[in-house]
N, C-alpha and C positions, 0 to 999 in steps of 0.2 A: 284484250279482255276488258270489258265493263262490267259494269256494277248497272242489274235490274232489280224490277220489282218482287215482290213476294217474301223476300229476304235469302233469295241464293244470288247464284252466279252464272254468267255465260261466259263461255267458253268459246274460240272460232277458229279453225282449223282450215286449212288450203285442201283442196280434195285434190286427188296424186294428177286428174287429166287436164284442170281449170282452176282459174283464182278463184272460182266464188266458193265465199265463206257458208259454213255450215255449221250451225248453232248447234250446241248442248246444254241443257242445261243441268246442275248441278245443285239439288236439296239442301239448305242446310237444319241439319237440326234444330229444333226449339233449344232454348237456353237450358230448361230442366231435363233435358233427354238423356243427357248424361249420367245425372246424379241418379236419375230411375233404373237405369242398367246398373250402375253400381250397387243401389240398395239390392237389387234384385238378386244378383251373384252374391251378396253378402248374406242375406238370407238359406240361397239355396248352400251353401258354404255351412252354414248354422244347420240346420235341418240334417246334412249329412252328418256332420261331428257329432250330433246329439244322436243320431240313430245309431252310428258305433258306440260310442258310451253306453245306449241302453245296450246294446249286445253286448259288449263286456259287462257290463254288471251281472247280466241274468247269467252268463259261461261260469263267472267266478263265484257267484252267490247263490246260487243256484244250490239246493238240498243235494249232500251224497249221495248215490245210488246204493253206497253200503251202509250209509246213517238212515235210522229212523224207530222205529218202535224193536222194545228188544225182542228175542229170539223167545218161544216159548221155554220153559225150565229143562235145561239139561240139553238142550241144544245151541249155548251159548259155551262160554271159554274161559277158562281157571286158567289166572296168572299166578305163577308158580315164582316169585321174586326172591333171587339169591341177596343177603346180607350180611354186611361187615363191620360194626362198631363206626356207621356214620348215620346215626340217627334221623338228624337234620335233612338227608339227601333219601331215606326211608318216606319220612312223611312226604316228602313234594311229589316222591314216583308215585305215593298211596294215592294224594290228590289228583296227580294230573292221570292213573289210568281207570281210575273209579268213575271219571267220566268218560270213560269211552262204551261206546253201546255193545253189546255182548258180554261185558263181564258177568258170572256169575259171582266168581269169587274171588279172593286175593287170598294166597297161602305164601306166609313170611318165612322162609328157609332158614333157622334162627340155631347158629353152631356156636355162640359163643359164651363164654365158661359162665358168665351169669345169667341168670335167666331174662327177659322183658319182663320192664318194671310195671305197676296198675296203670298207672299217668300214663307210659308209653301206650301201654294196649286201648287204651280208652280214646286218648288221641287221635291212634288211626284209624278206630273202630267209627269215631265222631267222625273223621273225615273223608271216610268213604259214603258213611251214608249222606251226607250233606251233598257231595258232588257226584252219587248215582244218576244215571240216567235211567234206570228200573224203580217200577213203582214198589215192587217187591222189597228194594234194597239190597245188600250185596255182602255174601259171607265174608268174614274177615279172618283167619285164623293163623295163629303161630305153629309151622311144627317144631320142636325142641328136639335140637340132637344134642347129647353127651358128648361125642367125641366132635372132631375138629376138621374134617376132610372135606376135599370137596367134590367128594359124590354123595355129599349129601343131598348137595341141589337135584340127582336124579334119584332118590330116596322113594320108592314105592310110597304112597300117600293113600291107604285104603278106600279112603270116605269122598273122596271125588267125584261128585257127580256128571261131569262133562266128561264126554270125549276128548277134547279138545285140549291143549296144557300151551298159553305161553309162555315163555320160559324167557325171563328178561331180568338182567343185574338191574341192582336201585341205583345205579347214578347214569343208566340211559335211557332216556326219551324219546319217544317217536310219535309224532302226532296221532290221533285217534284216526282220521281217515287213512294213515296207514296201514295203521295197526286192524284196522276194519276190511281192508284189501288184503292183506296177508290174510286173513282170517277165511275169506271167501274162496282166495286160490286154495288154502288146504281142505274147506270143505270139499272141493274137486273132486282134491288128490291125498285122501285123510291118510294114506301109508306113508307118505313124503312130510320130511323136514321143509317146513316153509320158513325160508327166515332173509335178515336184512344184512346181514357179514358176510360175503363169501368168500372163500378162501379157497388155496388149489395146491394138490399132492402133485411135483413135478417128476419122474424118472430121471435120477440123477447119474450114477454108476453103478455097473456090479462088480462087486465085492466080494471075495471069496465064493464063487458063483453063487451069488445072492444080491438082488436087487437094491438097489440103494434109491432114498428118497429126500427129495428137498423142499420144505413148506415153503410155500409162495402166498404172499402177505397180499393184503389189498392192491400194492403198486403192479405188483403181477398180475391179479386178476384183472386192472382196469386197460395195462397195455395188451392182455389176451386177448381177453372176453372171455376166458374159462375158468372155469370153477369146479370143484368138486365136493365143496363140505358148507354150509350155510355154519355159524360159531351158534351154538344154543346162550349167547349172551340176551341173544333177540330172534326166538325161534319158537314157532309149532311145531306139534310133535304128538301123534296120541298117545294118550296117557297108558298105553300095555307098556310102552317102551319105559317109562319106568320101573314095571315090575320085570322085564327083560335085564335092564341095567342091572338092578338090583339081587335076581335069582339067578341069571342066565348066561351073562356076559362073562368071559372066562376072571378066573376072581385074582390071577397075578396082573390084570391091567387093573381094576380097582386098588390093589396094593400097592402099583407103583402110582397111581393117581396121588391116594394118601402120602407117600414117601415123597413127592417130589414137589407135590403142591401145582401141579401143572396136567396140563391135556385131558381136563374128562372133559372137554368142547369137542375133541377129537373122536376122545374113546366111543362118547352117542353116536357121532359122526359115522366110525366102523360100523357098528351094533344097526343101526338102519337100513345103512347100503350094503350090511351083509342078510339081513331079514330081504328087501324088497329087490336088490340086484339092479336098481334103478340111480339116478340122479337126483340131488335136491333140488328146491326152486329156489329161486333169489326174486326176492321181491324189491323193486326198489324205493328208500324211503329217503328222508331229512332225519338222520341219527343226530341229536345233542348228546353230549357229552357234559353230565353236569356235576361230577367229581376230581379228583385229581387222576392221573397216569396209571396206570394199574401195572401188570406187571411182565405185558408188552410192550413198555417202553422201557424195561432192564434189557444191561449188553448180552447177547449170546442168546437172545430168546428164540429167534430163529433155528439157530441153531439146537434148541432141545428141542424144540417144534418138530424138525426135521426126526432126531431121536425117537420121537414115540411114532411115528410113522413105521419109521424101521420094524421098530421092534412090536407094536400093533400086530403088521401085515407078518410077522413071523409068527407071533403069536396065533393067528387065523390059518395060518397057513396058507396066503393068498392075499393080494392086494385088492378088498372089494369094493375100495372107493371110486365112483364113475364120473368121469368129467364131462360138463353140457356146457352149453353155450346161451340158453335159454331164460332171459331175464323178463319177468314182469313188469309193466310198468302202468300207472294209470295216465291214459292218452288225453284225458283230460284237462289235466295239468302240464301238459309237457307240449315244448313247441317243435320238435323236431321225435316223429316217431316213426 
């Protein structure tokens, strides 16, 4: 091989029948020809990463389908908030659901021996209308019970103008685009408890030929998939089922609700799936937890769980709680559906 003109190379090969050599020649690139491919790739490399970036921004940032202008009056949803002498964890639920779109109203479940002080009602009365998302603004009301139970959180409530009731304790959180999703699935299915807890009745043993029942806590329903009772901690519900609770529901499971301080999550739970003969939905959300333990995480809670099961489904005469598998999810935010 020599070195020619132009700036390549030749080449010379033996042909397989004779010695005479047979020239090729071989290009070489320009000195810049390089770095022009390279910029070139580095470009189209940029142009790709920026056109997925703008596609993730618009997927993520993108407007709700269930966020936007609210519902006209009385086709929106009373949050029905159970309370316990933590004020501080009152006003933050006040704040963070006063912005969520569909509220009409907020009614504070209020059982404790003194009444809300002016400062307190004023406060959250300021605070809801500060962080409404309705141009109307958004009722605010206390109802005062004298006694001490906790059916009072299902307390027939006359003056409600929605169909619609969420029913959620003041120290849990759910972001508004969930809370907006649940909302939607019960427009659906307005006879069905729509909520974010789900829990499951398991058939345990019979017992003196009588059925026996074991409550199955969240770790049971994640390794099933089934469910039978959404918790009214964090639940829709229309609002008759209050006056049901309240007039209709046999009145020694209210009794033992007040005696024991436990299971009226449950007892609405009966009272539903014994009205509709169907299953709840479970929606799935990001629950915070922005209090202390409550009092599913005391020893033996399971096991009184299990108790009012029992004695419920004796009380009915029939076990009318139904178990599904059927969980909502928004496909939008989730990467595996």
């Amino acid at each position: 091989m020599k070195g020619g003109g132009g700036g390549g190379f030749r080449l010379f090969f033996l042909s397989s029948g004779n010695s005479r050599r047979i020239p090729l020649r071989l290009r070489q690139l320009p000195a810049g020809s390089s770095f022009k491919i390279k910029l070139l790739l580095f470009w189209c490399v940029a142009f790709a990463l920026l056109l997925v970036l703008i596609l993730l921004l618009l997927l993520c940032c993108r407007p709700s389908h269930y966020s936007g202008s609210s519902p006209p009056p009385g086709r929106g949803y009373t949050i029905v908030m159970n309370t316990w002498k933590r004020n501080d964890l009152l006003k933050q639920s006040v704040v963070h659901y006063a912005s969520c779109v569909g509220v009409e109203s907020i009614r504070i479940v209020w059982s404790e021996p003194d009444r809300p002080s002016d400062s307190l009602r004023h406060a959250l009365w300021e605070a809801a209308q500060l962080n409404c998302k309705s141009c109307n603004g958004i009722e605010l009301k206390f109802d005062i019970n004298e006694e001490d139970s906790l059916n009072n959180r299902f307390k027939e409530i006359m003056d409600i103008k929605t169909d619609a009731i969420f029913s959620i304790d003041d120290d849990v959180l759910f972001p508004c685009t969930s809370v907006e999703l649940a909302f939607s699935v019960w427009q659906s299915a307005p006879t069905a408890m729509v909520g974010f807890v789900p829990r499951m009745h398991w058939p345990d043993k019979v017992k003196e030929n009588k059925e026996r029942y074991r409550y199955g806590g969240w770790w049971s329903v994640w390794w099933t998939g089934t469910y039978s009772m959404v918790l009214s901690k964090a639940a829709f519900f229309h609002k008759k089922y209050l006056h049901l609770y309240t007039n209709h529901m046999p009145v020694s499971i209210r009794h033992y609700v007040t005696e024991h301080r436990n299971c009226e999550d449950i007892a609405m739970s009966f009272l539903v799936a014994n009205v509709t003969g169907a299953p709840p939905i479970w929606v799935q959300g990001r629950m915070f937890e922005i209090g202390s333990s409550g009092i599913s995480s005391m020893g033996g809670h399971s096991e009184r769980r299990s108790q009012c099961l029992d004695l419920f489904a004796e009380i009915y005469g029939h076990m009318p709680l139904v178990a599904t598998s059927t969980k909502v999810i928004d496909s939008r935010h989730s990467w595996f559906w």
